[in-house]
C-alpha positions, -999 to +999 in steps of 0.1 A: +445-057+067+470-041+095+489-064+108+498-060+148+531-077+156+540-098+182+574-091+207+591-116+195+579-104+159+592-064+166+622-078+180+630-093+143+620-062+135+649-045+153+677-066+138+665-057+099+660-020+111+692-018+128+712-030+095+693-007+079+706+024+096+735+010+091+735+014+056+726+052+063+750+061+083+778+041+061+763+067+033+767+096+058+802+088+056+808+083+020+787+114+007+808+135-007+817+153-039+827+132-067+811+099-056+790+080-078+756+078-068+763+037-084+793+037-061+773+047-029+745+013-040+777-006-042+784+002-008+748-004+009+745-033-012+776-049+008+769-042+041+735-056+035+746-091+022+774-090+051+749-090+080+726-117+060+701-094+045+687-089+006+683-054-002+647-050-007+645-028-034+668-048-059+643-062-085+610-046-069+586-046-091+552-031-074+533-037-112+541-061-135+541-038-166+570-019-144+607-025-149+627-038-121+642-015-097+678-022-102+690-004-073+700-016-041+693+021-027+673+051-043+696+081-049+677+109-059+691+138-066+683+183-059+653+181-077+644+142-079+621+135-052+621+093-050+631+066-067+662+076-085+682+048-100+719+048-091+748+053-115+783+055-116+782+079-142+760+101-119+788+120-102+779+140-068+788+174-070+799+206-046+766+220-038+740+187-046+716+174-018+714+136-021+686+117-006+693+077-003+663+059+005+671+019+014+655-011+026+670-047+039+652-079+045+670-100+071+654-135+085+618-125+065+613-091+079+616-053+065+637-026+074+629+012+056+644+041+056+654+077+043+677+103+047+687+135+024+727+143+023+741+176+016+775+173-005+800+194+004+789+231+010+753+231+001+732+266-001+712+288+032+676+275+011+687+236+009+699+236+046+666+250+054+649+224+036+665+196+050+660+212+083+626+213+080+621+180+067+641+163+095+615+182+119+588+176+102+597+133+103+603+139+141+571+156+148+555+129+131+574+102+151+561+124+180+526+125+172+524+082+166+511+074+199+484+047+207+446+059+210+459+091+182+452+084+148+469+084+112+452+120+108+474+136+133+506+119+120+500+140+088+485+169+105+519+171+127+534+177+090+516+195+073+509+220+100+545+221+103+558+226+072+527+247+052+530+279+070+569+278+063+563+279+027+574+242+016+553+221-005+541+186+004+545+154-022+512+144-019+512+113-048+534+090-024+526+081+013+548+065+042+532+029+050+525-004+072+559-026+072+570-060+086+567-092+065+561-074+039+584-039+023+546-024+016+516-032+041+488-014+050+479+010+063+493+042+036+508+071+059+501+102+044+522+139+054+489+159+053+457+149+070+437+163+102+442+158+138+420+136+150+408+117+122+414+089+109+422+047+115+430+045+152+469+034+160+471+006+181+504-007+200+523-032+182+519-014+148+549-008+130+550+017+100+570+037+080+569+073+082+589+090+055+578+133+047+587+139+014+590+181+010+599+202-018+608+240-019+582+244-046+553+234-062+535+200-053+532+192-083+560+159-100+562+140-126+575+106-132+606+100-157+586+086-188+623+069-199+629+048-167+595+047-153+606+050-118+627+085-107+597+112-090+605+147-094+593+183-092+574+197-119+594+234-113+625+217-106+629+228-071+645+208-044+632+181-029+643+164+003+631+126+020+634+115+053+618+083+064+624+057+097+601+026+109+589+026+140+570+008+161+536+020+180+540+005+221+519+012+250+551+037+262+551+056+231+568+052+199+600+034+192+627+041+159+634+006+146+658+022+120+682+043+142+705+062+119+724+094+126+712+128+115+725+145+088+730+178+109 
């Protein structure tokens, strides 16, 4: 069931959103070669607690034959696409692009959101990537207006990003958010203009392209249960924001700076 939200509902909305990019832009900061991927969950994990919140993804357990996620922030790494589990014996190095994907719950209400780091000096093909990606998430953003539909919010991907060459995760879709990390509806980056459930004003949802240099085909680690990753091994990147859907257009409820 999609859940439309009221003001006073979105403007909850705003506060867990805005802690949210908080987190991001703290990891903006702290990216850098030889950080701990552990040290960087330490880090979100604070600020979340500070302003009140509980890191959503700390003990999510979407299945109940899954294992916990014991992150406070995914931290997946070149070729992992989602979902990887911070370490501090994963050390970041000259060269790596890091993608932190993060969540907070503040006063009942869900905050989501994605961004992929480079460390240090990374190469011409992983700028591109995350270039692309970035665009992609914006065109999407773009493309969420009322009266459109959830077709063009993956058309405006896939059309973007297909005739560039990069490959589209396909398996895992943005989604509905608000009381809950993970409502309906499922926002997928691939899809055609025009068709589609109709988006109404006072939707809020999560829009997150996943993109890889390579093939579209991944795998899940069969050891954790949890990290995504390409099948080749080629780079992957993640951007994701909420937003919400209003008679003006859309607005970014998780705010944080770009990586660029």
């Amino acid at each position: 069931m999609i859940k439309i939200k009221k003001p006073e509902e979105i403007e909850l909305m705003r506060v867990a959103g805005r802690v949210t990019a908080e987190v991001l832009d703290i990891m903006r900061e702290a990216v850098r070669p030889g950080i701990s991927t552990g040290e960087l969950d330490r880090l979100a994990e604070e600020h979340i607690r500070k302003n009140g919140g509980i890191p959503a993804f700390k003990n999510y357990k979407p299945m109940s034959d899954m294992t916990p996620f014991p992150g406070t922030i995914c931290a997946s790494v070149n070729d992992e696409i989602i979902h990887g589990i911070p370490d501090f014996n994963r050390i970041l190095e000259e060269g790596d692009i890091i993608s932190v994907d993060v969540g907070a719950c503040i006063n009942g209400w869900f905050g989501d959101a994605a961004c992929t780091y480079p460390v240090g000096e990374i190469s011409s093909e992983k700028k591109k990537l995350l270039e692309v990606t970035e665009d992609s998430l914006n065109r999407a953003i773009a493309s969420a207006l009322n009266g459109n539909t959830l077709g063009d919010i993956g058309y405006a991907v896939e059309s973007f990003v297909k005739p560039l060459g990069f490959g589209i995760v396909r398996d895992y879709t943005g989604h509905g958010i608000g009381r809950k990390m993970h409502e309906a509806p499922q926002i997928p980056n691939y899809g055609k203009a025009r068709q589609g459930m109709t988006l109404k004003s006072g939707m809020t949802i999560a829009i997150e392209p996943m993109i890889m240099s390579g093939r579209e085909d991944v795998k899940v680690d069969s050891k954790n249960g949890w990290t995504v990753s390409t099948v080749d091994g080629s780079d992957a990147a993640h951007f994701e924001r909420s937003i919400v859907i209003l008679d003006e257009g859309p607005e970014i409820l998780t705010k944080w700076q770009s990586s660029r």
